[in-house]
N, C-alpha and C positions, 0 to 999 in steps of 0.2 A: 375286351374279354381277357381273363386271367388265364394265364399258362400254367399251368399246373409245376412244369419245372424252378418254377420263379417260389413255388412255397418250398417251405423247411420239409426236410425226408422225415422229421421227427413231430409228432405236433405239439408245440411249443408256441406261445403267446410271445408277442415281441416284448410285452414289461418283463416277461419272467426269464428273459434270456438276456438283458440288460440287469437283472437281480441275479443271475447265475454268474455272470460276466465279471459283476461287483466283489462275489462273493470267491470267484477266485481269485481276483488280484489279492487278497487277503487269506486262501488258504490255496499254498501250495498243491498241498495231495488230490485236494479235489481239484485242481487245475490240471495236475497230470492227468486224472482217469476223464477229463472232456478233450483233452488236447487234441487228438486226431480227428475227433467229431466235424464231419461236414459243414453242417449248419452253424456251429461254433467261430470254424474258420472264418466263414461266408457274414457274419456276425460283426468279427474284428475287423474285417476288409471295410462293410461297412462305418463303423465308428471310425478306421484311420483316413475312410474318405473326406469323412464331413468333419472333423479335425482340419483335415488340408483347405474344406472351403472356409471357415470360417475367418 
């Protein structure tokens, strides 16, 4: 059963926050205005994980 804490506070599609992800490594600004975003954070934690497995 899913916990509800385990989803995004935002509703966001995992392609499209992987496409959002993409798009700020290449713009700055819109990097600043996600940067404190939760789900963002929770986002990169995942991708530096499975970096580390791989």
């Amino acid at each position: 059963c899913l916990d509800p804490s385990d989803l995004p506070k935002e509703p966001a599609v995992s392609g499209q926050l992987q496409l959002l992800l993409l798009m700020m490594n290449s713009n700055p600004a819109l990097a600043a205005q996600f940067e404190g975003s939760p789900w963002i954070q929770a986002e990169k934690e995942k991708m530096e994980k499975a970096k580390k497995l791989q």
